[in-house]
C-alpha positions as CSV (number, residue, x, y, z in Angstrom):
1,X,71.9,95.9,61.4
2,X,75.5,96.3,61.0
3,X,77.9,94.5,63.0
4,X,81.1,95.8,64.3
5,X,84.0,93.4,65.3
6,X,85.3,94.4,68.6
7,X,88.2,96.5,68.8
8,X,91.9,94.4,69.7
9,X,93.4,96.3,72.8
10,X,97.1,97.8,72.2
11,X,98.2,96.0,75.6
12,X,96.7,92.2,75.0
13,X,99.7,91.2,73.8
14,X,101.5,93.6,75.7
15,X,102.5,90.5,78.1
16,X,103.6,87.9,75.3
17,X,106.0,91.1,73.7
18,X,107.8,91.5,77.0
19,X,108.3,87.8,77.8
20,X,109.8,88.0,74.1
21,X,112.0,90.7,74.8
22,X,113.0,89.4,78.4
23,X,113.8,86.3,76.7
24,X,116.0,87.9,74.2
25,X,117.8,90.5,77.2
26,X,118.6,87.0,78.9
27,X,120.1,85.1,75.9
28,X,122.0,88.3,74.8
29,X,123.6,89.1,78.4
30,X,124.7,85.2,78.5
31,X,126.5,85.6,75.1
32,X,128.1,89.0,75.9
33,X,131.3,88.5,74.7
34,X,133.5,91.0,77.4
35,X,137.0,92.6,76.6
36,X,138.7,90.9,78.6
37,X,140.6,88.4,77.0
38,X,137.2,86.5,77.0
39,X,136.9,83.2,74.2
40,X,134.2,84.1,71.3
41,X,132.8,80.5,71.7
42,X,129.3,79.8,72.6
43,X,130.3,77.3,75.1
44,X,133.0,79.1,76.9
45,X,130.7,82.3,76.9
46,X,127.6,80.6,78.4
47,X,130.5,79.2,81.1
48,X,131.8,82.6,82.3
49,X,128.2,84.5,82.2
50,X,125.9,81.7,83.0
51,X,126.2,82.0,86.8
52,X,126.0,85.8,87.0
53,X,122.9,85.8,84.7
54,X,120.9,83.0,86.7
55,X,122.0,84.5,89.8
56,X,120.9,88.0,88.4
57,X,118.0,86.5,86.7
58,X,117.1,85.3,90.5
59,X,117.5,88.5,92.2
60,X,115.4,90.3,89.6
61,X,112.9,88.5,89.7
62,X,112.3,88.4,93.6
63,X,112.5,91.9,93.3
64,X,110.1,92.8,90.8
65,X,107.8,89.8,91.8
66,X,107.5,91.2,95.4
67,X,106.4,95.0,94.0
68,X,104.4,93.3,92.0
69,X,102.4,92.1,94.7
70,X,102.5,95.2,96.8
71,X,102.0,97.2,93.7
72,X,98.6,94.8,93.5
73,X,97.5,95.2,96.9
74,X,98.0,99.0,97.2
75,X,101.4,99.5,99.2
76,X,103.8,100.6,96.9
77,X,105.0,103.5,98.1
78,X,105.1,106.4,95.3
79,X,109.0,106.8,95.8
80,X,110.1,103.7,97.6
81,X,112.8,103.1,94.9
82,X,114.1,106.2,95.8
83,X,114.1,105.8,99.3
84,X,115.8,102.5,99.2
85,X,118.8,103.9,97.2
86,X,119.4,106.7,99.7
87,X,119.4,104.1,102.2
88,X,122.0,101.6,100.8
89,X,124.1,104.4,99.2
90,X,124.0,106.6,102.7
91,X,124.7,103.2,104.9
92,X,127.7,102.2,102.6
93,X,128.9,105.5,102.2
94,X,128.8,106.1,105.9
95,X,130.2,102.4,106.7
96,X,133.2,102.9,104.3
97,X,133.7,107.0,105.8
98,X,133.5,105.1,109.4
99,X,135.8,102.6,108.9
100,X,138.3,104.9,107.3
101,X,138.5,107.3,109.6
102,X,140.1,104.4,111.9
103,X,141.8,102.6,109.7
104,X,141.9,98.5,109.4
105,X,141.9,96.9,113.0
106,X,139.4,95.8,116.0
107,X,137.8,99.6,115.4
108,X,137.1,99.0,112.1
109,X,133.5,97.1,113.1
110,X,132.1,99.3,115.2
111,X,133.3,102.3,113.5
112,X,131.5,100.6,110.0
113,X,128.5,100.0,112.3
114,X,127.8,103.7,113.5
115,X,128.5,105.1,110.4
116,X,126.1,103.1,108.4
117,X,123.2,103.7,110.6
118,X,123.5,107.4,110.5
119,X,124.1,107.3,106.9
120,X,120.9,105.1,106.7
121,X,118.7,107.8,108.9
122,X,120.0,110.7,106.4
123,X,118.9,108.8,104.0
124,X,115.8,108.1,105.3
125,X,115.1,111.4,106.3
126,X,115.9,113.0,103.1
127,X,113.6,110.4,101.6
128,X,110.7,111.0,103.8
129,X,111.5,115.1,102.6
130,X,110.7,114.8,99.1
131,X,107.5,112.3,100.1
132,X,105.3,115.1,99.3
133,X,102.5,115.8,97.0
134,X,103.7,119.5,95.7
135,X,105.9,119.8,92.4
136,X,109.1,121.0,94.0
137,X,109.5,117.9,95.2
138,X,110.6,116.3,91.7
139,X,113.7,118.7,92.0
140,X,114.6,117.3,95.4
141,X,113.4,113.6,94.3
142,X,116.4,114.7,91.2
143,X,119.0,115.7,94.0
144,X,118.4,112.9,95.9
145,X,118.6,110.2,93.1
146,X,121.7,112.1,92.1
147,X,123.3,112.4,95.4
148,X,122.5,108.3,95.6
149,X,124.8,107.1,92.5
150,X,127.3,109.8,93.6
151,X,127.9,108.2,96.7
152,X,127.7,104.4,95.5
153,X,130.3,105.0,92.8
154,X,132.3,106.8,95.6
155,X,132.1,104.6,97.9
156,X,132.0,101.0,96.0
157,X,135.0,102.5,94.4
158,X,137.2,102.9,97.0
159,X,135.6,100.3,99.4
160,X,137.4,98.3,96.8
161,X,141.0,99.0,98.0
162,X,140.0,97.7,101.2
163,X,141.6,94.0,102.6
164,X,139.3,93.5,105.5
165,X,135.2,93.1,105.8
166,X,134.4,96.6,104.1
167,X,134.9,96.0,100.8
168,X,132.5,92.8,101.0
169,X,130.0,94.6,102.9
170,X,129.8,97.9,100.9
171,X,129.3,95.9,97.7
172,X,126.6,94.0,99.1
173,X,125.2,97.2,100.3
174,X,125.6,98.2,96.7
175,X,124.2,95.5,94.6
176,X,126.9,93.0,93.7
177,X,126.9,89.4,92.2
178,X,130.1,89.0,92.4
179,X,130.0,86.0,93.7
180,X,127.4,83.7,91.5
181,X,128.2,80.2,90.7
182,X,126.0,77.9,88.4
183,X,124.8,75.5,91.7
184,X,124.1,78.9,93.6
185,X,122.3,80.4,90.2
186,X,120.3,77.3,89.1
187,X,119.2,76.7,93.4
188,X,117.9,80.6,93.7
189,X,116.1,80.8,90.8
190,X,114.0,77.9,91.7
191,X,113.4,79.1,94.0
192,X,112.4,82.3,92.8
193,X,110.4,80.9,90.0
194,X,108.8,78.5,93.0
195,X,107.8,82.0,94.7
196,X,106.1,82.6,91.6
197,X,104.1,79.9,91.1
198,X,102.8,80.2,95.0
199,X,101.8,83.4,94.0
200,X,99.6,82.7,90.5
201,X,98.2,79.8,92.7
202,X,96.9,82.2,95.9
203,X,93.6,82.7,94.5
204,X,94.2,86.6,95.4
205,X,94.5,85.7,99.2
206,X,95.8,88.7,100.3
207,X,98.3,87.4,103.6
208,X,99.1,85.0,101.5
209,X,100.1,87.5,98.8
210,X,101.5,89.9,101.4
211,X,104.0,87.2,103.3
212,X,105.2,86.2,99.4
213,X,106.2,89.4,99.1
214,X,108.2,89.5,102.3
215,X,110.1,86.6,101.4
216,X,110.8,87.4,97.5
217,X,112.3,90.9,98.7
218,X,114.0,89.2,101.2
219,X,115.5,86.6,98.8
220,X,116.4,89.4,96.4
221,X,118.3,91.5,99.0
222,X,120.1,88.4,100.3
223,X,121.2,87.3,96.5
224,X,122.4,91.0,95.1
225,X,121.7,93.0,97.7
226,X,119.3,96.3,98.0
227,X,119.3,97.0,94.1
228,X,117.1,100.0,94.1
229,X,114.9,100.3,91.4
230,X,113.8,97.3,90.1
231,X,111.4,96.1,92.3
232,X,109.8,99.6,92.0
233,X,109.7,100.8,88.2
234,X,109.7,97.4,86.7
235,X,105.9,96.2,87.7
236,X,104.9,99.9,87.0
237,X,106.1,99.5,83.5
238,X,104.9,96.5,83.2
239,X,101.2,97.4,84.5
240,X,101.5,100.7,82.3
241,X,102.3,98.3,79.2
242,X,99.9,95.9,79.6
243,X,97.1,97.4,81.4
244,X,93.9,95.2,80.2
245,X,96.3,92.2,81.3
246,X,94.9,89.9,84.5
247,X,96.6,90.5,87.7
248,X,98.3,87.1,87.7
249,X,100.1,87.7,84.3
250,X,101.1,91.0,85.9
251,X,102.7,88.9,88.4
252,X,104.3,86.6,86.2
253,X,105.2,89.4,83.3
254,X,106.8,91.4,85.7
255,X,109.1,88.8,87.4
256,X,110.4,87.8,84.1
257,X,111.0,91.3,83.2
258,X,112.4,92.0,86.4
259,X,115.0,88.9,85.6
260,X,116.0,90.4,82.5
261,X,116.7,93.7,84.1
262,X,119.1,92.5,86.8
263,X,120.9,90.6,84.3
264,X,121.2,93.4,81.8
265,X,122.2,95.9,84.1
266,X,125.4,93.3,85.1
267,X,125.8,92.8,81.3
268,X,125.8,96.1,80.2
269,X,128.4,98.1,82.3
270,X,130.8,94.7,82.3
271,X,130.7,94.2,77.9
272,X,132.0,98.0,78.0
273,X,134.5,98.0,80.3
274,X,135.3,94.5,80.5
275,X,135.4,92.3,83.8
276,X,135.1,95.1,86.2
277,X,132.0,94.8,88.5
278,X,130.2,98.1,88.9
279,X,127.9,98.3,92.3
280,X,124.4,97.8,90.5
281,X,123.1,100.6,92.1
282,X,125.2,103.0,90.0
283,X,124.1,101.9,86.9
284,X,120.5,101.6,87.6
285,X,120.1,104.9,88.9
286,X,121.8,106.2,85.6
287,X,119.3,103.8,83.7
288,X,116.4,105.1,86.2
289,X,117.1,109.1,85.4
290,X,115.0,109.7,82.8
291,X,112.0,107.2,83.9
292,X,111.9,107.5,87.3
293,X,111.5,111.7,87.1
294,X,109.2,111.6,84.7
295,X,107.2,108.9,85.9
296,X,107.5,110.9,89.5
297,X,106.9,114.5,87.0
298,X,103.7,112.6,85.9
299,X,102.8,111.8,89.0
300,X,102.8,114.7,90.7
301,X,100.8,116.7,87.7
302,X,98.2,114.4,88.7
303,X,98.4,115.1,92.5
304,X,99.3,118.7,92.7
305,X,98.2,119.8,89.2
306,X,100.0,121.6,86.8
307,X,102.8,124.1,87.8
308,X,103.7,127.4,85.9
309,X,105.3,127.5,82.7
310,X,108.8,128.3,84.1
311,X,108.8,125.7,86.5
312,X,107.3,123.2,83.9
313,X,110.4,124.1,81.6
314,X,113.1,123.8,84.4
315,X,111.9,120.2,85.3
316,X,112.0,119.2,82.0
317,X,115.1,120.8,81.2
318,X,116.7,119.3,84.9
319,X,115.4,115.6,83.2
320,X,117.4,116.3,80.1
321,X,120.4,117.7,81.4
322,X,120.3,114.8,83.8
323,X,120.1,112.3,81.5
324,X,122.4,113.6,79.1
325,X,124.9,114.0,82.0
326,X,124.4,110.3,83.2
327,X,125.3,109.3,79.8
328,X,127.9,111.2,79.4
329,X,128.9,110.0,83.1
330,X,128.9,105.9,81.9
331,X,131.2,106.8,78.5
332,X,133.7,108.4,81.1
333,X,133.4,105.7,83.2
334,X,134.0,103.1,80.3
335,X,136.8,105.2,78.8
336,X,139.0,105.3,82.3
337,X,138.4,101.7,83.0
338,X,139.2,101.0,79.9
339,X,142.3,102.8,79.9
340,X,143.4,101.5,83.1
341,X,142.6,98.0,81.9
C-alpha cells in the first residue's frame, strides 16, 4: 500500500508571511527619509517618524482588530468601509461648507454642527442605496467611493486655512495623526496590543468578543479618527490569505497588518511630498479603488449572479479607469505640493 504524504496548504504560512511583511512596512515607514530638509541618520529618522508610526501602528490595529472580530462573529457589514467614508467625508465636508458660509465667530459652532449632521445623513443614505444585492450597485458603490476622497481632499484642504476649531475638527473627521508623540504612541499601542491579548484569551466568548470590539473601534476613532477602510478590507484580506489559519491568529494577523497599514498610508503620501499631512482618508480610498470594487464586483457575482457581457466589460473597464485615474490623481498631487514646497 502506497503512502501519500499530506498535501502543505498554500495559506499555513500565510500568517507568518504577513507578520514578515508587516514587520518590514513598520521598519520601512520609521526610516522614511522625507524631503523636507530631514537628517539621513538612523537616529534622527526614528526621532521624527517614531511617534507617527506607533501612534499609527495603534490606530490600525484597533481598527482592524475590532473587524476582525465582527468579521468573526458575522456582523461585518458587506460595505461598511464604504459607508463609514461617506459619513466622515459628508460630515467634514458639510461642517467645513457650514462654517464657511458664516465665517469665523460665535456662529461658526453651530453652523459646523448642522452642517455635519446633514452631511452625515446624505451619506448615510447614499450608503444604505448601494446596500443592495443587484450588480448596478458596484457602479453606485464606484460613485460613492469616488465622491468620498473628492470631498476629503476638498474639504481637508481648505479646512486647513482655517484659525479657529474647523481645521482640527475636519482633520479628525478625516484621519489625521498629526498630533502623535512617543509617550502618546508607546501608551496607545499598549494598549491596543493589551486589546489583543484579551481577545486571543476569550475562549470565543462571544459578548466578550463583541464589547472588545466596541472598545478597539472606539480607541481607533479616538487616535486617528474614522479612517475608512482599514478595519474593513484588512481582516478580509487577511482571512482570504490565510484561510486554513485558526480564528485567533486571524485576530492577531490581522491587527498587526492593520498596524502596518495605518502607518504606511502616513508614510507613503508624506516621503513624496514631504511633511505635508494628507487626511488618511484620501489616500486610502485611492489605495482601496481597485480592491474594494472588485472585492464588492466579486461579491456581488456571487449574490446576484453573473451580469451581461456589456455590463461585465463596463465594470471592469470603470475599475481600471478608476484606478489608473487615482494614480494619476496622487502623482498630481505630489507634483503641486512639491512645487509649492
Amino acid at each position: 500500500m502506497t503512502s501519500h504524504a499530506p498535501t502543505r496548504s498554500p495559506t499555513r504560512g500565510a500568517p507568518a508571511a504577513l507578520w514578515a511583511a508587516s514587520a518590514t512596512v513598520l521598519a520601512a515607514s520609521a526610516l522614511a527619509a522625507f524631503r523636507m530638509g530631514f537628517a539621513e541618520d538612523v537616529p534622527t529618522l526614528v526621532h521624527i517618524n517614531g511617534p507617527r508610526v506607533l501612534l499609527g501602528a495603534a490606530a490600525g490595529a484597533a481598527f482592524a482588530l475590532a473587524g476582525a472580530i465582527r468579521l468573526q462573529l458575522g456582523r461585518e457589514g458587506a460595505l461598511r468601509g464604504l459607508a463609514i467614508l461617506a459619513i466622515s467625508a459628508g460630515a467634514a465636508a458639510g461642517g467645513f461648507a457650514g462654517a464657511e458660509l458664516v465665517g469665523e465667530g460665535a456662529l461658526a459652532v453651530p453652523a459646523f454642527g448642522l452642517g455635519a449632521l446633514a452631511g452625515v445623513a446624505l451619506g448615510l443614505d447614499a450608503a444604505r442605496l448601494v446596500d443592495r444585492p443587484a450588480r448596478w450597485t458596484n457602479l453606485a458603490a464606484a460613485g460613492l467611493l469616488a465622491a468620498g476622497i473628492g470631498l476629503a481632499a476638498l474639504a481637508g484642504s481648505y479646512a486647513r486655512a482655517r484659525v479657529d476649531f474647523v481645521a482640527p475638527v475636519v482633520a479628525w473627521l478625516l484621519g489625521d495623526l498629526s498630533g502623535a508623540t512617543l509617550a502618546s504612541g508607546l501608551v496607545l499601542l499598549t494598549v491596543a496590543a493589551a486589546m489583543v491579548v484579551a481577545a486571543l484569551r476569550s475562549g470565543g466568548d462571544e459578548g466578550r468578543l463583541g464589547t472588545l470590539a466596541l472598545l478597539a473601534f472606539g480607541l481607533g476613532i479616538g487616535v486617528a479618527g474614522l479612517v475608512a477602510f482599514v478595519g474593513s478590507m484588512v481582516p478580509r484580506t487577511v482571512r482570504a490569505l490565510a484561510r486554513d489559519a485558526s480564528p485567533g491568529a486571524l485576530l492577531a494577523t490581522s491587527a498587526v497588518a492593520g498596524a502596518a497599514t495605518v502607518a504606511a498610508i502616513d508614510a507613503v503620501p508624506r516621503l513624496l511630498v514631504g511633511g505635508y499631512d494628507f487626511p488618511f482618508n484620501v489616500p486610502a480610498g485611492i489605495v482601496a479603488i481597485p480592491f474594494f470594487l472588485a472585492w464588492n464586483r466579486a461579491r456581488l457575482r456571487r449574490e446576484a449572479g453573473p451580469a451581461h457581457p456589456a455590463f461585465e466589460a463596463l465594470e471592469l473597464t470603470l475599475i481600471a479607469g478608476m484606478t489608473l485615474a487615482a494614480a494619476y490623481l496622487a502623482v498630481f498631487l505630489a507634483q503641486v505640493i512639491a512645487i509649492a514646497s
